[in-house]
C-alpha positions as CSV (number, residue, x, y, z in Angstrom):
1,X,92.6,-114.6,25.4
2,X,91.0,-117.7,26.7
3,X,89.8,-120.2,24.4
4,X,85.9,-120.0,24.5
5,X,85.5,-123.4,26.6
6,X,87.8,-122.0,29.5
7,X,86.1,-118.4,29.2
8,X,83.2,-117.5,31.8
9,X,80.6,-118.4,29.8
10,X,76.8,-116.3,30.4
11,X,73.5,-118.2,28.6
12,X,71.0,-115.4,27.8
13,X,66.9,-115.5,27.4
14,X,65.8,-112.4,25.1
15,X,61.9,-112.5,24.6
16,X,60.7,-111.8,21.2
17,X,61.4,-108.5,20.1
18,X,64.4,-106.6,18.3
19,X,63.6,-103.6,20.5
20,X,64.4,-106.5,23.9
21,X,67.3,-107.9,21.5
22,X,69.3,-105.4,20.9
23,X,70.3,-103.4,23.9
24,X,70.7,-107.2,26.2
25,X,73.2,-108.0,22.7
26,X,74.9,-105.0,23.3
27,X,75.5,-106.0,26.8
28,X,76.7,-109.6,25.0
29,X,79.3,-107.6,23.2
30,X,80.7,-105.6,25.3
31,X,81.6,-108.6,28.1
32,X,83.3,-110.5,25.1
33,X,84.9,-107.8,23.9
34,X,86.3,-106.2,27.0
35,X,86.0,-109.2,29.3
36,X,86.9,-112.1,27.6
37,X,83.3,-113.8,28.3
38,X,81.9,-116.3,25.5
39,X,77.7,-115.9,25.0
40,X,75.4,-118.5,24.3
41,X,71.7,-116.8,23.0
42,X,68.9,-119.1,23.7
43,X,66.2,-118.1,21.6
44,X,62.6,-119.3,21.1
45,X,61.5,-120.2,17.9
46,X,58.0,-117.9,17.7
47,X,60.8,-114.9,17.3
48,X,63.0,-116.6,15.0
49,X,62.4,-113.4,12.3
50,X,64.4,-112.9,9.2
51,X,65.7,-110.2,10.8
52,X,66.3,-111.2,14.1
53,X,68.5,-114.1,12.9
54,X,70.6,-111.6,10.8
55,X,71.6,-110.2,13.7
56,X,72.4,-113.0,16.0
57,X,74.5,-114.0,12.5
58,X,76.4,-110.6,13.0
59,X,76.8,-110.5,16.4
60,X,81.1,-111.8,17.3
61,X,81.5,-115.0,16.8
62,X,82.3,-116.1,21.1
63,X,78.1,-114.8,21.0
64,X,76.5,-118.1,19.5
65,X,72.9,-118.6,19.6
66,X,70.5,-121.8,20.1
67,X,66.8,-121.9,19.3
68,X,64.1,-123.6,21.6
69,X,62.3,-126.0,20.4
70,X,58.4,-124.6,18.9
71,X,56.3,-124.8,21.9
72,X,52.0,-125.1,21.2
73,X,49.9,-122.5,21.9
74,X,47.0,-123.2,19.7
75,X,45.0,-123.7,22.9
76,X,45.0,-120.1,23.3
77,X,41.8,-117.9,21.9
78,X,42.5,-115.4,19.6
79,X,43.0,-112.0,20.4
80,X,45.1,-113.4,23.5
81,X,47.6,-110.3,24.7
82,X,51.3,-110.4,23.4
83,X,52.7,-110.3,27.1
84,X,50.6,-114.1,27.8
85,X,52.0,-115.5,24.6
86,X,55.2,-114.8,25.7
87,X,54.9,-115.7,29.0
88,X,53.4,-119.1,28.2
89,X,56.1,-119.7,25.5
90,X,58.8,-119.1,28.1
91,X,56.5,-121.2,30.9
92,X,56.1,-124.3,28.6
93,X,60.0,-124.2,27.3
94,X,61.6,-125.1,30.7
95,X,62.1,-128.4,29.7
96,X,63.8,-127.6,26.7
97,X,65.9,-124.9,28.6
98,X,66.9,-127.4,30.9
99,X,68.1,-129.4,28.6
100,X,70.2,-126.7,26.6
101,X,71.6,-125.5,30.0
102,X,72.3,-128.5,31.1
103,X,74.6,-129.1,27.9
104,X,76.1,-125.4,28.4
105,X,77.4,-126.7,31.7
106,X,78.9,-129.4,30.2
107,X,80.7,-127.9,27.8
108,X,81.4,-124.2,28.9
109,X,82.1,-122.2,32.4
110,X,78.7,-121.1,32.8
111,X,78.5,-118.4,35.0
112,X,75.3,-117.2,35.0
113,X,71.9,-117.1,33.2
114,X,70.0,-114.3,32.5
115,X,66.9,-113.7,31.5
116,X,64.7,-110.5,29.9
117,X,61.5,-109.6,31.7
118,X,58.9,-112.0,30.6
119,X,61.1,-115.2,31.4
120,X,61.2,-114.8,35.2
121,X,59.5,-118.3,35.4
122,X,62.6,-119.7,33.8
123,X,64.5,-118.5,37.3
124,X,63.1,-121.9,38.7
125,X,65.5,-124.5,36.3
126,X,68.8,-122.2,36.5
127,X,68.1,-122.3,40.3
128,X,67.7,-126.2,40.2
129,X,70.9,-126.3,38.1
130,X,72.4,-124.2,40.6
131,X,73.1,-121.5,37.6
132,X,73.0,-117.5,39.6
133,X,69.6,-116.2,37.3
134,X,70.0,-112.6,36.6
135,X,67.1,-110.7,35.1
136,X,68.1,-107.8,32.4
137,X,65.5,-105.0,32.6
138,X,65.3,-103.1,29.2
139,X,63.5,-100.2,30.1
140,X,63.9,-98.0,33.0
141,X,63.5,-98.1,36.6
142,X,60.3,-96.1,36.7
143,X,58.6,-99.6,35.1
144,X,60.9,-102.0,37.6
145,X,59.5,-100.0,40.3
146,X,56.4,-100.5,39.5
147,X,56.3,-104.1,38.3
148,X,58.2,-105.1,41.8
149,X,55.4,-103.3,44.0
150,X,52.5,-104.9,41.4
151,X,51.8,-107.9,43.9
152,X,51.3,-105.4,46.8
153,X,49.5,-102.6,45.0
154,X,47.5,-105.7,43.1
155,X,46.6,-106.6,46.9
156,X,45.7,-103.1,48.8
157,X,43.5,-102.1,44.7
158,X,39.7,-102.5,44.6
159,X,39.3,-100.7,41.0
160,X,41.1,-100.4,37.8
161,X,44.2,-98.1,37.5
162,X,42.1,-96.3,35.5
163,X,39.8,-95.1,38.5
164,X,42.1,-94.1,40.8
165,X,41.3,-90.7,42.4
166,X,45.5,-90.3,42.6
167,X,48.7,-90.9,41.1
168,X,50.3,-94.0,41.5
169,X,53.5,-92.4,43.6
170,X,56.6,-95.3,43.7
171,X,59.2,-94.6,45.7
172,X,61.7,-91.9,43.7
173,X,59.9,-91.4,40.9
174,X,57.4,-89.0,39.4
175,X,53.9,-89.6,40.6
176,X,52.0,-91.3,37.2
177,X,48.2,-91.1,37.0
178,X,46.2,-94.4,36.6
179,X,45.3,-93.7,33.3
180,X,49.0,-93.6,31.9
181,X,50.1,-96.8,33.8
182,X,51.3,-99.6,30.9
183,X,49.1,-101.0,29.1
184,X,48.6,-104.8,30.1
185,X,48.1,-103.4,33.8
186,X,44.7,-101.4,32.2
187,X,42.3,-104.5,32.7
188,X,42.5,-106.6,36.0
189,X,40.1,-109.2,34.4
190,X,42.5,-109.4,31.4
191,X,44.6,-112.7,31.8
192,X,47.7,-110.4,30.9
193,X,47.4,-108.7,34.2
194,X,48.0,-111.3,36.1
195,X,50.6,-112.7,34.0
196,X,52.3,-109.2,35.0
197,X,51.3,-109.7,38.7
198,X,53.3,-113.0,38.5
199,X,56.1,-111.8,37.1
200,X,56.7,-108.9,39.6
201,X,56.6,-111.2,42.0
202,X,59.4,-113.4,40.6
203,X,61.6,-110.6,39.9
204,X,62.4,-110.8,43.5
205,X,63.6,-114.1,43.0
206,X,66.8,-112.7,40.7
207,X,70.5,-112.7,42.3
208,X,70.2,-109.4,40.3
209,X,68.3,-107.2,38.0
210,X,70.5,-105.5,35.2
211,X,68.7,-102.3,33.8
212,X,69.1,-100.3,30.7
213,X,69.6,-96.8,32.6
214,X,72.1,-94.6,34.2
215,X,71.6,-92.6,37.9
216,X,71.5,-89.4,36.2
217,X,68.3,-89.6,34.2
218,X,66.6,-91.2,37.0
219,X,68.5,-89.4,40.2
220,X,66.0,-90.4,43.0
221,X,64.7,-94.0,42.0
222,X,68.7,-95.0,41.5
223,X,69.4,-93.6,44.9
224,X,66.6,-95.8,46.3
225,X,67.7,-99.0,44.8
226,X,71.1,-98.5,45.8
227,X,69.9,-98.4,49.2
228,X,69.0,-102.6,48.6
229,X,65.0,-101.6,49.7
230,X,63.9,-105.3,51.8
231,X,63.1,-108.3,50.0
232,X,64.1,-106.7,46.3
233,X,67.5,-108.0,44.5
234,X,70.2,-105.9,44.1
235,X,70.2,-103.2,41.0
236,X,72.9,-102.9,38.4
237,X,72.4,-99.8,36.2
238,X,74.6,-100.5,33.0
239,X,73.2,-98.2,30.7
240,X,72.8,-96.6,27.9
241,X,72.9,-99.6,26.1
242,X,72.2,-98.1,22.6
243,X,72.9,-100.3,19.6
244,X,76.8,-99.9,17.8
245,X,78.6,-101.7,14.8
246,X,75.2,-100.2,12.8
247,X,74.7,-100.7,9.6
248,X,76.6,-98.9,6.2
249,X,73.8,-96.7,5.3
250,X,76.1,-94.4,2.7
251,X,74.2,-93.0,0.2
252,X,70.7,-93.0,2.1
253,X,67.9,-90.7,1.2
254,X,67.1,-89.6,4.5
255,X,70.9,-88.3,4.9
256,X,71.3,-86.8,2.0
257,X,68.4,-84.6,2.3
258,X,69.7,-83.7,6.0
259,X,73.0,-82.9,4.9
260,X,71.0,-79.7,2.9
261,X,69.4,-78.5,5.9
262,X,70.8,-75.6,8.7
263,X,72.0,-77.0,12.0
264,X,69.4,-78.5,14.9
265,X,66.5,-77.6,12.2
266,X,64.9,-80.6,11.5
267,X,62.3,-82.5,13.7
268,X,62.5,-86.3,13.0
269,X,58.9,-88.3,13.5
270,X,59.0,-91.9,14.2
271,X,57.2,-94.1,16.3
272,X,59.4,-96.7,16.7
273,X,59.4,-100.3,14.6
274,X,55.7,-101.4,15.9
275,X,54.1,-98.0,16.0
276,X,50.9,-97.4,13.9
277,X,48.3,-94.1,13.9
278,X,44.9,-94.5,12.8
279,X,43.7,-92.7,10.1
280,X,42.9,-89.9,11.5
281,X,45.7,-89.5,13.6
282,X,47.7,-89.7,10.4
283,X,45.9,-87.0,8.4
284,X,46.5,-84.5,11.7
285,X,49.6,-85.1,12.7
286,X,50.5,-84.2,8.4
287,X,48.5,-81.1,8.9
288,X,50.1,-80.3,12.4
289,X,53.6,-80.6,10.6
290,X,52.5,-78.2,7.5
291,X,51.0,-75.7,9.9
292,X,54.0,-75.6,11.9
293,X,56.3,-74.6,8.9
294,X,59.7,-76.7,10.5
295,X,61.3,-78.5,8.6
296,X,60.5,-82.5,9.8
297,X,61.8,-85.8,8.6
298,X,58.7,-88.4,8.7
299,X,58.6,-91.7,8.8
300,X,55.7,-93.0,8.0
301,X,53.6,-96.3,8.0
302,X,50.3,-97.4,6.9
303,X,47.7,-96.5,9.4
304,X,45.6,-99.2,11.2
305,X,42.2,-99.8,9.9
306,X,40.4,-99.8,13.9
307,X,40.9,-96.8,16.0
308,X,41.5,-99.4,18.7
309,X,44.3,-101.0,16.8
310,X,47.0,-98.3,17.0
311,X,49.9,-100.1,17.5
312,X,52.5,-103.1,16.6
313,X,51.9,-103.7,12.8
314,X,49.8,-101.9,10.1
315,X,47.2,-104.0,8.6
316,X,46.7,-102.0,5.3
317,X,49.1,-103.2,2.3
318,X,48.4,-100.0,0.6
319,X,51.0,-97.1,0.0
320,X,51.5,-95.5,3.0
321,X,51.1,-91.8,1.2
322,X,47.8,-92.9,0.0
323,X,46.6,-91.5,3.6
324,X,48.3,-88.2,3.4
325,X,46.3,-84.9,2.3
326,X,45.8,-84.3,-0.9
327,X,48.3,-82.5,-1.9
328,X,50.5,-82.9,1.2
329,X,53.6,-83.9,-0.4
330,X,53.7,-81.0,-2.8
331,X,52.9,-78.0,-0.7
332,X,55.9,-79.6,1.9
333,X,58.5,-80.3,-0.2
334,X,60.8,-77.7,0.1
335,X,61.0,-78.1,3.9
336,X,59.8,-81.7,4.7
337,X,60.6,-85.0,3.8
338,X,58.2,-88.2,4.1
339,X,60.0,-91.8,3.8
340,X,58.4,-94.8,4.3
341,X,58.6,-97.9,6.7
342,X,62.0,-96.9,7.8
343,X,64.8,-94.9,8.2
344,X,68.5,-95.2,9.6
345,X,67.6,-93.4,13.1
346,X,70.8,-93.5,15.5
347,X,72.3,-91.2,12.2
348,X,69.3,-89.9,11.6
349,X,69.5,-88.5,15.7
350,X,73.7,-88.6,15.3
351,X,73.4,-86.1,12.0
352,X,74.1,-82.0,13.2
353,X,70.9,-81.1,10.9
354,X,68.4,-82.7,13.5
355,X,67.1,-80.6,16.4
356,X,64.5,-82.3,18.1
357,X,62.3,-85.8,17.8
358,X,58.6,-86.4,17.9
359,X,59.1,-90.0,19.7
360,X,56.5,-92.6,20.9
361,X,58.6,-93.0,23.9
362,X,60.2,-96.3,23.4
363,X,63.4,-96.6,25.8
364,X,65.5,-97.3,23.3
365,X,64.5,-94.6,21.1
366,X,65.2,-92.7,24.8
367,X,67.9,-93.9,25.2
368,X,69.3,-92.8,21.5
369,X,67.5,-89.7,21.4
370,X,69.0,-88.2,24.9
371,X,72.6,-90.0,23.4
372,X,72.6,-87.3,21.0
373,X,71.4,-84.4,22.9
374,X,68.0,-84.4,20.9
375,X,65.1,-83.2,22.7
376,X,62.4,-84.5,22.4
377,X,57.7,-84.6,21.6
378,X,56.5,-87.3,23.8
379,X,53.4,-89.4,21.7
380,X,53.2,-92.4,23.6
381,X,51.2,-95.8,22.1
382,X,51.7,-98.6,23.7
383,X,53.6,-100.9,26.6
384,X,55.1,-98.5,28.9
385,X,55.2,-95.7,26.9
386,X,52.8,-93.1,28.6
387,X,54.9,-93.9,31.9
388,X,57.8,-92.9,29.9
389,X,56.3,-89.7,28.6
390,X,55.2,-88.4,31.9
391,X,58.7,-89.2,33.5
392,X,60.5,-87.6,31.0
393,X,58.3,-84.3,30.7
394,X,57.5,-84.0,34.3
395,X,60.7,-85.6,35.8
396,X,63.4,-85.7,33.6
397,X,62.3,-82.5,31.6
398,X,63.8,-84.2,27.9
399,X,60.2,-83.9,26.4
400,X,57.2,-81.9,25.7
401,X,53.8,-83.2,25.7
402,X,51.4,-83.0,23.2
403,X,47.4,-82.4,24.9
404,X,44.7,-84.7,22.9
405,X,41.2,-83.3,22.6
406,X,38.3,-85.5,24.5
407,X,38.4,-88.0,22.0
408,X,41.9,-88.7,22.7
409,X,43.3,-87.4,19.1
410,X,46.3,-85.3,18.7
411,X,44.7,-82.3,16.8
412,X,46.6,-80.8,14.3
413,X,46.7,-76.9,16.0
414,X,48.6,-78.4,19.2
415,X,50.9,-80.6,17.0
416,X,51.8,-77.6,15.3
417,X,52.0,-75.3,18.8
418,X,54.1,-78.1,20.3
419,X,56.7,-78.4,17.4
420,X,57.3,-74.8,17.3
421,X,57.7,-74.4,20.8
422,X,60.0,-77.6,20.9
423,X,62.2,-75.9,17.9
424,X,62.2,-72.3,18.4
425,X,60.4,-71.3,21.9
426,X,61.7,-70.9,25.3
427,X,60.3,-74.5,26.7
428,X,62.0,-75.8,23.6
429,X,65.4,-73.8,24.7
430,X,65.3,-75.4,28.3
431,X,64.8,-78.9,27.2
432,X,67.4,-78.8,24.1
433,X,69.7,-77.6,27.5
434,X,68.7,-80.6,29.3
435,X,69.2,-83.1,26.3
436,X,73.1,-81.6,26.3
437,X,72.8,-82.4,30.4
438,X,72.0,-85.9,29.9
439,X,74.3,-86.8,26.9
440,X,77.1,-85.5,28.9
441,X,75.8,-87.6,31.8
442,X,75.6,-90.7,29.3
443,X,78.9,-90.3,28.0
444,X,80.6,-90.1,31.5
445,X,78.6,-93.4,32.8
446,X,79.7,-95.7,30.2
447,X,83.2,-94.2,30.3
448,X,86.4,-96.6,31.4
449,X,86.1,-95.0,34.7
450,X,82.2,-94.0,34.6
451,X,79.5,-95.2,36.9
452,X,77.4,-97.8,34.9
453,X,81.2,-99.1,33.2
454,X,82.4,-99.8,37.4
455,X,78.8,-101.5,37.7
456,X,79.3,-104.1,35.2
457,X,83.1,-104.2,35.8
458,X,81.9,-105.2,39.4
459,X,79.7,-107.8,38.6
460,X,82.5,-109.4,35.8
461,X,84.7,-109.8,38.5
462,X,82.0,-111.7,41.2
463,X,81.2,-114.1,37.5
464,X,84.7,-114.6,37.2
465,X,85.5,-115.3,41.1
466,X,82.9,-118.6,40.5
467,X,84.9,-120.3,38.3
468,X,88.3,-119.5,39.5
């Protein structure tokens, strides 16, 4: 092998987030392992979590990581969206970035930069530094569609998505109502819109867009984009990325109580590591679960205090099963289990005792869940998560929806309904068949020989022809 300093050398950008880290650091991995690349992280110093930082520590040691100096954002009022903070963090870091890239040059074969989806602004120094910038997409071409069409749609719009009469229709993909388009789009006053807006725009900047997804779970849209549509950058499906080397979780609760239970019986609830019900929410969904009678595996968090706060981080301190119905705990034991904050999820979804997953829709929690051929309950919170729901119901056919009532909650007769039908009805028979589909599909694409495998094989080789 090639010492790292005469290896093709790639600088990556993740924005904050272990759920952006860890598919673009499985990506890392798998062009130093089967490649013979050397990684350089670059990461800003707002995400530099305990947690985060034990992985970068993990990662191989050709993956080496670099933090960008703090950058001030005092200036910004409170309450300010997620999606601005990052966007100005990345903005007012090119001069640092610069710097570190310059040095990368220097000292390695740099062969590219890539960056995740909210650095598109930092396209303008590798481009200087005549550096190919590549943008990694970590969700699903549904969302690229949509965010590379924004500027137009943002032009030809005179109301909210909210108040359109029909569904946004992008071309190859399911048809999504206004109401369920993400999140920062929802408010065109809102300075994060037009953050999002901007960004769409440079994504057609990129020599190329990598994306977290595979033809097969998104046939149409993937036969579009490999058609090169005018004025968008090429499209490099790699995925599923899903995260390996995981942790030794021997011994854990959770596992041991699966190992007890019959074969595709259990339905595992968990909303992902930012996802937070309200109070009420919380108290249906446990009733939903007991009236159902299935056996479920729950993780469960503190609910938010606001009804309007129901996502990213709880802010109650208390004991999550302080929220529960009396009595809950007692009356479900002999079929349920209730854990808190956490739980080991690819063997959670890996383990032969789980048989379907009431998801918030995250892509990587996708992108596991369809891995193991475990259909799945679509309760979308945040981001891009309702788009995800309504593709993979209404397109993909991996999910079943819940229906809220007019106030928007979940009531605890439909939970129950749906998780029946998901674990021993006809709709749940059809999409436990599909689940099998697509985990066959996934397995073939990131074969030697498969599809997404070729992609990034392809693109190795046109990294490698630039320093040769």
């Amino acid at each position: 092998m090639e010492s790292p300093s005469r290896s093709p050398h790639i600088a990556i950008l993740p924005t904050p987030g272990m759920g952006h880290l860890i598919p673009i650091a499985e990506l890392a991995k798998f062009l130093v392992s089967h490649h013979g690349f050397s990684v350089t992280f670059i990461t800003f110093a707002e995400s530099a979590s305990n947690a985060q930082q034990a992985f970068l520590d993990a990662l191989p040691s050709t993956i080496t990581s670099i933090k960008l100096p703090p950058v001030p954002l005092s200036d910004l009022p409170s309450g300010t969206a997620i999606e601005t903070l990052i966007s100005l963090a990345s903005l007012r870091s090119l001069p640092a970035l610069r710097s570190i890239l310059l040095d990368l040059q220097k000292s390695t074969n740099l062969v590219a930069f890539i960056a995740d989806l909210f650095g598109a602004d930092t396209f303008d120094v590798a481009k200087e530094l005549q550096i190919p910038p590549y943008m990694f997409f970590p969700s699903n071409l549904l969302l690229l569609s949509l965010l590379l069409h924004l500027p137009d749609l943002d032009t030809k719009m005179t109301c909210e998505f909210k108040d359109l009469p029909t569904p946004v229709e992008l071309p190859g993909c399911v048809p999504i109502p206004g109401t369920e388009i993400l999140q920062p789009l929802q408010d065109r006053s809102n300075e994060c819109y037009s953050w999002m807006v901007h960004h769409g725009r440079k994504y057609r900047e990129a020599t190329g867009i990598i994306v977290n997804s595979f033809s097969d779970v998104e046939p149409e849209a993937a036969k579009i984009f490999s058609q090169s549509p005018p004025g968008f950058p090429p499209v490099h499906l790699v995925g599923p990325l899903v995260q390996t080397g995981l942790p030794n979780v021997e011994g854990s609760e959770c596992l041991k109580w699966l190992d007890e239970q019959p074969s595709g019986s259990v339905l595992y609830v968990s909303f992902g590591s930012g996802g937070v019900l309200t109070c009420e929410q919380t108290i249906e969904l446990a009733c939903g679960l007991e009236m159902s009678g299935q056996r479920f595996l729950w993780v469960i968090r503190s609910p938010s205090v606001k009804a309007s706060d129901t996502y990213f981080s709880a802010t109650s301190k208390q004991d999550p099963f302080s929220y529960l119905p009396e009595g809950f705990l007692e009356r479900t034991k002999k079929f349920g289990l209730v854990v808190p904050s956490w739980a080991p999820q690819m063997q959670v979804l890996a383990h032969t005792a789980t048989g379907g997953f009431l998801s918030h829709c995250g892509w990587n929690s996708t992108l596991e869940s369809l891995s193991h051929a475990v259909p799945m309950i679509g309760w979308p919170l945040y981001a891009e998560q309702k788009m995800n729901a309504v593709m993979l119901s209404e397109g993909t056919k991996l999910a079943l929806r819940l229906r809220p009532r007019e106030d928007g909650v979940y009531g605890r007769e439909e939970i129950s309904r749906v998780v029946k039908e998901l674990m021993e009805g006809e709709e749940g028979k059809k999409v436990r068949g599909r689940a099998r589909e697509l985990q066959a599909a996934a397995v073939k694409s990131v074969a030697y020989d498969g599809e997404s495998c070729k992609t990034l094989g392809d693109l190795v080789e046109k990294w490698k022809k630039s320093v040769m």
